[in-house]
C-alpha positions as CSV (number, residue, x, y, z in Angstrom):
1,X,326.3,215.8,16.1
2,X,323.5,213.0,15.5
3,X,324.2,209.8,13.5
4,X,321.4,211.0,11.6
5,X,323.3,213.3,8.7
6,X,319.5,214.3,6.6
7,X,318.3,217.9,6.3
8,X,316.1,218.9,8.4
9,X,313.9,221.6,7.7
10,X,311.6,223.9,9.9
11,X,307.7,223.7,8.3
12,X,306.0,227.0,9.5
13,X,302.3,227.6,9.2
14,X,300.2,230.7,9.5
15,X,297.7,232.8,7.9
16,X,299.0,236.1,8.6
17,X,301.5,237.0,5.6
18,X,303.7,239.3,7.3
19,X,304.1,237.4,10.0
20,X,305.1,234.5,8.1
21,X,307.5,236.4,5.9
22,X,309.2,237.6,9.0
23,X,309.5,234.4,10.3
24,X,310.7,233.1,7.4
25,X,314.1,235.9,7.4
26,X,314.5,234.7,11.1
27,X,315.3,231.7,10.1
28,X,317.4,232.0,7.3
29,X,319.8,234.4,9.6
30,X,319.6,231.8,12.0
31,X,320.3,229.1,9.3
32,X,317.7,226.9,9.5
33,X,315.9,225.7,6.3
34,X,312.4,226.7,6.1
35,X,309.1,226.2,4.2
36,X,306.5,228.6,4.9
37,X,302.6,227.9,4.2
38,X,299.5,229.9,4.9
39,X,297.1,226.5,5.7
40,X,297.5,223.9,7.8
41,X,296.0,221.6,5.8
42,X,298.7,222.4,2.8
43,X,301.6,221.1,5.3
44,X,300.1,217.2,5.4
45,X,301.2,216.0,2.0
46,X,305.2,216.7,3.1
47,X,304.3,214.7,6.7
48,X,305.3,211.0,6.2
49,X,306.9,208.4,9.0
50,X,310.5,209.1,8.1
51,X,309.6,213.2,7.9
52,X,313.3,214.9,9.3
53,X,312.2,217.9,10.7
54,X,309.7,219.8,12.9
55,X,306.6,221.8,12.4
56,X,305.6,225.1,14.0
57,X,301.9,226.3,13.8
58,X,299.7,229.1,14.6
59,X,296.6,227.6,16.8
60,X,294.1,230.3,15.3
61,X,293.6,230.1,11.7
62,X,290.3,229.5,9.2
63,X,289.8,226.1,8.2
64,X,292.2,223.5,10.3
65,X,293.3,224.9,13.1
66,X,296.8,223.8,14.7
67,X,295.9,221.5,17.3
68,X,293.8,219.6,14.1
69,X,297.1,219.7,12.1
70,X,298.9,218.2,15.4
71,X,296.8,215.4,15.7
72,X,296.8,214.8,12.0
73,X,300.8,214.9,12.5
74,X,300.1,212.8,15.4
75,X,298.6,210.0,13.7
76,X,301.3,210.1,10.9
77,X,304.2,209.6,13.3
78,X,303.7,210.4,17.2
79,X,307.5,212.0,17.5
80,X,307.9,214.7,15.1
81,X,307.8,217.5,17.3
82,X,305.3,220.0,16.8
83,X,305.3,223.7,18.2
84,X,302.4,225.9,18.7
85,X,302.2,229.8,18.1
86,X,299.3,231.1,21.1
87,X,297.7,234.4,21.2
88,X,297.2,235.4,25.0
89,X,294.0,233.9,25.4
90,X,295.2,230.6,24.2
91,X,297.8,229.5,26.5
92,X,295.5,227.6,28.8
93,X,294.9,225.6,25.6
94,X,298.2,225.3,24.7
95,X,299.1,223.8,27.9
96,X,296.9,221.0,27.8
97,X,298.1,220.3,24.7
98,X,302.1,220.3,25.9
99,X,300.6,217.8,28.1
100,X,299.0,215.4,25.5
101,X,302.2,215.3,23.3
102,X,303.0,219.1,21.9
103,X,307.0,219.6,21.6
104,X,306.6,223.5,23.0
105,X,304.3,226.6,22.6
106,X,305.4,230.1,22.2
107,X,303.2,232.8,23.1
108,X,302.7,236.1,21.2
109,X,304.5,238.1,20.7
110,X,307.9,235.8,21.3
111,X,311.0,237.0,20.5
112,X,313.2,235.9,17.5
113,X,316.0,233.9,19.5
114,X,313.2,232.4,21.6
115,X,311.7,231.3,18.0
116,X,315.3,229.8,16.7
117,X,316.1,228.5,20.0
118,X,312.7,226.2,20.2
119,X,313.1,225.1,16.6
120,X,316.7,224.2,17.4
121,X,315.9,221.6,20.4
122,X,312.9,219.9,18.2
123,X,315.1,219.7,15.4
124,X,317.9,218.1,18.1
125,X,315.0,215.9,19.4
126,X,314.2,214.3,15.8
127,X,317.3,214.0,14.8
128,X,317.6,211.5,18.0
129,X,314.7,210.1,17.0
130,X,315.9,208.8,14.0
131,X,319.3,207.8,15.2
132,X,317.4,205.8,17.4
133,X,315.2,204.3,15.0
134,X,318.4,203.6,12.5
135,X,320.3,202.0,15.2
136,X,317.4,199.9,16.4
137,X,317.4,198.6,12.8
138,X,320.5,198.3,12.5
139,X,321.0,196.0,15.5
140,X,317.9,193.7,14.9
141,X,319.0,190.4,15.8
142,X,322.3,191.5,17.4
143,X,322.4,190.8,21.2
144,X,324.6,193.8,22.0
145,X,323.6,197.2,20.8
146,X,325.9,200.1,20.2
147,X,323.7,202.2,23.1
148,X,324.7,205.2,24.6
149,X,324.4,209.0,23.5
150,X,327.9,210.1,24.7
151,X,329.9,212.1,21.9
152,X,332.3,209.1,21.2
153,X,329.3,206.4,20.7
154,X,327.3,209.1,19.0
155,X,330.6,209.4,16.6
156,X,330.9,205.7,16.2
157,X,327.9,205.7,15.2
158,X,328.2,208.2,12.5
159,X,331.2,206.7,11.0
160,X,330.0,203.4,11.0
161,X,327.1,204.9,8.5
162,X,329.4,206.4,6.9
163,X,331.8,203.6,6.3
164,X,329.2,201.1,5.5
165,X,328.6,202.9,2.2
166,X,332.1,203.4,1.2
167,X,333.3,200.1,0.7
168,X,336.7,199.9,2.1
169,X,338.8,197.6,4.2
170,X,338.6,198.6,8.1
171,X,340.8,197.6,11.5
172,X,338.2,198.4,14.7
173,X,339.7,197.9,17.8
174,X,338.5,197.8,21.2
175,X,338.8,195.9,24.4
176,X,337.2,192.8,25.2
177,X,333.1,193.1,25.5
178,X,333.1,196.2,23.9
179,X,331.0,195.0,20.8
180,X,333.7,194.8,17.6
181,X,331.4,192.0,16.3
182,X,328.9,194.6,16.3
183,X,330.2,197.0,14.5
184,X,331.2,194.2,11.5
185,X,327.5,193.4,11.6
186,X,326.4,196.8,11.3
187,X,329.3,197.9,8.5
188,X,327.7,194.9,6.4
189,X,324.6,195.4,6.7
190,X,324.3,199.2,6.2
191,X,326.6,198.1,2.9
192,X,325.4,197.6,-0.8
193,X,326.8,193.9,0.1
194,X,323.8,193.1,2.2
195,X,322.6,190.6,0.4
196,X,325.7,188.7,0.2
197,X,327.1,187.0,3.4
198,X,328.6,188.1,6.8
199,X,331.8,185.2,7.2
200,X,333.2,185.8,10.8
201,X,336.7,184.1,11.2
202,X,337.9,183.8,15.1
203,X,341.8,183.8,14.1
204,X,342.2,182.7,17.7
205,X,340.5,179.7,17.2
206,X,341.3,178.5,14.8
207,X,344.5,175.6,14.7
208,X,347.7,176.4,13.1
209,X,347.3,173.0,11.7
210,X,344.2,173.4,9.8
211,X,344.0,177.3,9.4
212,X,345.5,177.7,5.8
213,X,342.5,174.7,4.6
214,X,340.1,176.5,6.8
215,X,340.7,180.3,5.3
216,X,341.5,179.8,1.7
217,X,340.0,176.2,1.2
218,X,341.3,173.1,-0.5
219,X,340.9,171.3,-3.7
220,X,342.5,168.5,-2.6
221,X,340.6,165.1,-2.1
222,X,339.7,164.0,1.4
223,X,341.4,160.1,1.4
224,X,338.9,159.2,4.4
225,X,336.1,160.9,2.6
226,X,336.9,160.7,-1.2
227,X,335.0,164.4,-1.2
228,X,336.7,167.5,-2.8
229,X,338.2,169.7,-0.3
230,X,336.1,172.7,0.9
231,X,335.5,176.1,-0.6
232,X,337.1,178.1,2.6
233,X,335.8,181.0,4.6
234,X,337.2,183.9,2.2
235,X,335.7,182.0,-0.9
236,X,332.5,182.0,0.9
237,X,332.5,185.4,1.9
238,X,332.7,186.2,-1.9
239,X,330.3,189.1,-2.7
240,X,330.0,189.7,0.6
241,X,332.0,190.4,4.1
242,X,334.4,189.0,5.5
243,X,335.2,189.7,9.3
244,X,338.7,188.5,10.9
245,X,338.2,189.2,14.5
246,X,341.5,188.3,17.0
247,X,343.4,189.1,13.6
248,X,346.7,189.9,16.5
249,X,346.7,186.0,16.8
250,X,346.7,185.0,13.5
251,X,350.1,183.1,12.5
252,X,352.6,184.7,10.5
253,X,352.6,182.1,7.7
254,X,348.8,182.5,7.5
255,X,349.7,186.4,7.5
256,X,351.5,186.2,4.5
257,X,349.2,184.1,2.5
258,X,346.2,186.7,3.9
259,X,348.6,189.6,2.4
260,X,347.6,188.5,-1.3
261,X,344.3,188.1,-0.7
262,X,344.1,191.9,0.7
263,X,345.9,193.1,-2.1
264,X,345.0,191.4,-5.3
265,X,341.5,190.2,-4.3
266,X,342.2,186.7,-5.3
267,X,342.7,183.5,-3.3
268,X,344.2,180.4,-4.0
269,X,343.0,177.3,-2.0
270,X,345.6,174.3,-1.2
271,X,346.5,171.9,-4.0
272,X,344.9,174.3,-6.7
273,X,346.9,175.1,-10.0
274,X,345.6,178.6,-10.2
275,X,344.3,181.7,-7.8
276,X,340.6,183.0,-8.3
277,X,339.1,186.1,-8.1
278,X,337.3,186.9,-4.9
279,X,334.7,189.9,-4.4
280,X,334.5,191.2,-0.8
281,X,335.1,193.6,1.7
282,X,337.7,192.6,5.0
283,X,337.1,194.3,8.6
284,X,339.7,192.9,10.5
285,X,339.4,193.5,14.5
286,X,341.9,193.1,17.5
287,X,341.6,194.1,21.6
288,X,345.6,195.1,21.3
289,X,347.2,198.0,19.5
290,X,348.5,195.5,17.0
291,X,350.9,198.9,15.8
292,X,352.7,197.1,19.1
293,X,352.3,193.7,17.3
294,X,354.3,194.9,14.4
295,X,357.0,196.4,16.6
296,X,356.9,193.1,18.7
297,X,357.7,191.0,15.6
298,X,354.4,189.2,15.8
299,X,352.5,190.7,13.0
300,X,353.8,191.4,9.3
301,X,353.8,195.2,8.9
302,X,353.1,195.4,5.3
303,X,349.8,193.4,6.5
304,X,348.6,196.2,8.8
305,X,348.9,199.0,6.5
306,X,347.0,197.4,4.4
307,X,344.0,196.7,6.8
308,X,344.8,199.7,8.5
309,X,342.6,201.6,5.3
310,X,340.4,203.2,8.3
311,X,340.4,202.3,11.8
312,X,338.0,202.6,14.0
313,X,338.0,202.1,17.9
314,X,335.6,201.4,20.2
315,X,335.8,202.8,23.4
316,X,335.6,201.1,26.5
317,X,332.6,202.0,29.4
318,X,335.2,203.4,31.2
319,X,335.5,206.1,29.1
320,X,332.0,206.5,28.7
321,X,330.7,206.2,32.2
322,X,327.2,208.3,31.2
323,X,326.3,205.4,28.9
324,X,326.1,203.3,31.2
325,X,323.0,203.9,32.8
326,X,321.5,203.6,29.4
327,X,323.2,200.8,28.0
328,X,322.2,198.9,31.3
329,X,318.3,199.7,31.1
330,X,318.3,198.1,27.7
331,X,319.6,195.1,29.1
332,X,317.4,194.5,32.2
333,X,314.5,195.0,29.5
334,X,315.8,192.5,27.5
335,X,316.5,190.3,29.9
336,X,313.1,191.0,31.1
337,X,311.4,189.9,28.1
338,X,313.2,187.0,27.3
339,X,312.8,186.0,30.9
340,X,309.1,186.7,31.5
341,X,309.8,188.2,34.5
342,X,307.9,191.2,35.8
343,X,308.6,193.4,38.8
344,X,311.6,193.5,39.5
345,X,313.4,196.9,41.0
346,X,316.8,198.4,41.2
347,X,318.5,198.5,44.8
348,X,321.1,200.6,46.2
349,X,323.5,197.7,46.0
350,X,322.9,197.7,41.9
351,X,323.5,201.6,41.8
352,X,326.6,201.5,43.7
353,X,327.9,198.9,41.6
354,X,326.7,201.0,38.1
355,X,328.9,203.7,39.6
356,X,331.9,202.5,41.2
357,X,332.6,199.3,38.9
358,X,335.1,199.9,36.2
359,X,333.8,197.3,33.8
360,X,336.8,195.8,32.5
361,X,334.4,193.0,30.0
362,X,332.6,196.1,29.1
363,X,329.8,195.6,27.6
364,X,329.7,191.9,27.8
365,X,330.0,192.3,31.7
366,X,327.2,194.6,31.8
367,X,324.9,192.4,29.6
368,X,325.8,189.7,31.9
369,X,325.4,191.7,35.3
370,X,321.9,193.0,34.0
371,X,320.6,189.3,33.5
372,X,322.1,188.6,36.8
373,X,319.9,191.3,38.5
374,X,316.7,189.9,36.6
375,X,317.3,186.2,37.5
376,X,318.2,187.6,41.8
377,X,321.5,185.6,41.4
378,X,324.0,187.1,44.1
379,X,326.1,190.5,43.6
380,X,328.4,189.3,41.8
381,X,327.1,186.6,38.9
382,X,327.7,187.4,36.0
383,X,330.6,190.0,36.2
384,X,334.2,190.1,36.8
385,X,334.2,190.8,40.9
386,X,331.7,191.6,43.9
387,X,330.8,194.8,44.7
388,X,333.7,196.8,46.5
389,X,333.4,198.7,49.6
390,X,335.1,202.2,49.2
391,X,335.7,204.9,51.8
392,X,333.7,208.5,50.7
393,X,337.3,209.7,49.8
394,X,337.4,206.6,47.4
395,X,334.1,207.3,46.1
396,X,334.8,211.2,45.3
397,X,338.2,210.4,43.6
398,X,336.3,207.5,41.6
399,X,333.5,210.5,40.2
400,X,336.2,213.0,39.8
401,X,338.0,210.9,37.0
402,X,334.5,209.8,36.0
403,X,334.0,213.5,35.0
404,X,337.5,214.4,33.7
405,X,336.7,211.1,31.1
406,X,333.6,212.5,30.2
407,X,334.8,215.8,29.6
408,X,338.0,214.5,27.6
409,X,335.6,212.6,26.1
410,X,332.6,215.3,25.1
411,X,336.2,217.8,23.9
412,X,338.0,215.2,21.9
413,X,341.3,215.1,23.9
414,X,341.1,219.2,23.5
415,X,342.4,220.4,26.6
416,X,342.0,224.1,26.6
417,X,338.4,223.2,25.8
418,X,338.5,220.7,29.3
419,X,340.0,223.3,30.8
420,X,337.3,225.7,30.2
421,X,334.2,222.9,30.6
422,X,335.5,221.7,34.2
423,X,336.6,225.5,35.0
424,X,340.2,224.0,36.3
425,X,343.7,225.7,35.8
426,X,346.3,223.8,33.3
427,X,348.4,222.0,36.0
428,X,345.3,221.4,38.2
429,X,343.8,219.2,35.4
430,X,347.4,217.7,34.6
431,X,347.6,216.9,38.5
432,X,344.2,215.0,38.9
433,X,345.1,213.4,35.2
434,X,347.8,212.1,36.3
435,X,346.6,211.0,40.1
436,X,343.8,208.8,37.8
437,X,345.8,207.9,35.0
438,X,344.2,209.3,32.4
439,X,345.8,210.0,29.0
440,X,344.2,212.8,26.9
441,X,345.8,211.4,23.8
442,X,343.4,208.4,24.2
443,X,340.3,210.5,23.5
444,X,341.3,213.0,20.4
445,X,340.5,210.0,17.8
446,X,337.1,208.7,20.4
């Protein structure tokens, strides 16, 4: 699964009919959408930037040949992968081109699954292409990307595309650092309410005192300023977003004013005679299972079911440990940049610390650790606690639960599917679950 959800469809080219008419069948018992054509130079007008799948060409034919179609596809858009089709005598040829930026070559005669099993990991390849590209757009301007190509981030990211169009109130949570600002950026901005305004409302800072005049405005008169209250954040959010992050600290007299807003769309400010109408869409975000709040007395229930539309949660690095690599390298080059500095290289100490750290400020931390490296501030600026020394028993028991996350992880919770993945009997897999902690229920909804 890619955040990218377009077809994709395989473009085949070759003058030999029969060839191309068995090709064609291949694919369509395989299940891949294809379009067949005879000349290369027929395939360019259905090649633009934003092109979703892949193109497989003969290198012999009259006219262009296919390594002239690949560098015409080349100069359209460098990553769409292209496959050749060599005759015997052709391979040499085919391998230079491999190494100048072909996706694969088959040479004749190739079998079918060999065929469908190339075309399978190009069309894999653009897909990631373009959830990289999306996501890069996405996040323009927003210090913290949603990196990583783990199954719960590449899920996130998914839903978050698909959320953004459907215009409905959503509860994320996640931990501290994990990026739930983010993810309200990114819900807006994929949204037909782009163009209106993203209003972000910390709940936890704001007073009790002045929280009612600061949410839903006042048309009162200021007596030290004779001016005429102030609109609010929800009235300025109108046609737009608004985002309530720390929502679990909001006070419950604030919490029942908020409850009309959610469910009539209207707001009235302090001191008006009348509510108004208000046009927007609410993503609400907490670091605690606010279900807890509700059971805890702290937060009005009829208030969470009525945020609680969709929720999505954001897992933390620790469940997620193969992002992390990733995730970091983003951040030294950013750092990098923004730094000016040049040259600088990855030790032991920062490896063992990638590894054995749990990263309890999650992304934040990271972000923070990686600009710590770039500036050659000491092992521990910029994160939550120096580096630890652990015994080689310490260090094996740390990459064990390391891989039973990622498997939980990459099998949604599934543990028959674990089972089968890590090659581990039922109660083995309870055992070291329950030596590390880890709670399978906490990676079914990832």
């Amino acid at each position: 699964m890619t955040f990218f959800t377009g077809n994709q469809t395989v473009l085949f080219v070759d003058d030999d009919a029969q060839l191309r008419e068995a090709n064609r069948q291949t694919f369509d018992l395989a299940g891949l959408a294809v379009d067949t054509f005879a000349e290369a130079s027929a395939v360019l007008p259905h090649i633009t930037p934003d092109f979703t799948g892949i193109l497989i060409t003969d290198i012999r034919m009259p006219g262009m040949d296919g390594l002239q179609l690949r560098a015409a596809i080349h100069e359209i858009d460098p990553e769409i992968p292209v496959i050749l089709i060599t005759g015997h005598a052709d391979v040499d040829m085919a391998v230079r081109a491999l190494k100048d930026g072909a996706f694969d070559f088959l040479p004749k005669p190739f079998a079918a699954d060999h065929l469908v099993g190339s075309a399978r990991r190009g069309l894999a390849h653009r897909a990631l292409v373009l959830d990289n590209r999306r996501l890069r757009a996405a996040v323009e301007e927003i210090d913290s990307p949603l990196v990583g190509d783990s199954q719960p981030m590449v899920r996130l990211r998914e839903t978050i595309a698909q959320l953004a169009q459907a215009d409905i109130d959503v509860l994320v949570e996640g931990e501290t650092g994990t990026g739930k600002e983010l993810v309200a950026h990114m819900l807006h901005r994929q949204s037909r309410r782009r163009g209106g305004a993203l209003v972000a409302v910390n709940c936890a800072a704001l007073p009790q005192q002045l929280a009612e005049a600061e949410l839903f405005g006042t048309d009162m008169v200021d007596p030290a300023s004779g001016k005429l209250g102030r609109p609010g954040r929800i009235r300025a959010a109108h046609r737009g977003t608004l985002f309530l992050d720390e929502i679990d600290t909001m006070h419950p007299a604030v919490q029942a004013k908020l409850l009309r807003v959610v469910e009539e769309r209207e707001v009235q400010p302090l001191g008006a005679s009348a509510p108004e109408p208000v046009d927007l869409r609410i993503i609400a975000a907490t670091k605690t299972d606010l279900m807890a709040a509700v059971r805890g007395g702290s937060f009005r229930e009829d208030l969470y079911y009525r945020l609680h539309v969709v929720k999505l949660r954001i897992p933390p690095l620790r469940e997620r440990r193969a992002d992390i690599p990733q995730t970091f390298a983003y951040f030294l080059d950013e750092a990098a940049a923004k730094l000016g500095v040049d040259g600088f290289r990855i030790d032991d100490r920062v490896r063992h610390r990638l590894i054995e750290h749990d990263w309890p400020g999650n992304v934040r931390e990271l972000k923070n650790f990686a600009y710590s490296i770039i500036l050659d501030l000491p092992a521990d600026a910029g994160s939550s606690g120096a580096i630890t020394e652990m015994t080689l028993s310490e260090r094996l028991q740390r990459f064990e639960a390391m891989v039973i996350r990622d498997a939980l992880a990459q099998c949604r919770g599934d543990i028959a599917r674990t089972m089968q993945i890590l090659g581990l009997p039922r109660k083995t897999l309870y055992d070291k679950m329950a030596r590390h902690g880890i709670i399978p229920r906490t990676f079914r909804n990832s």
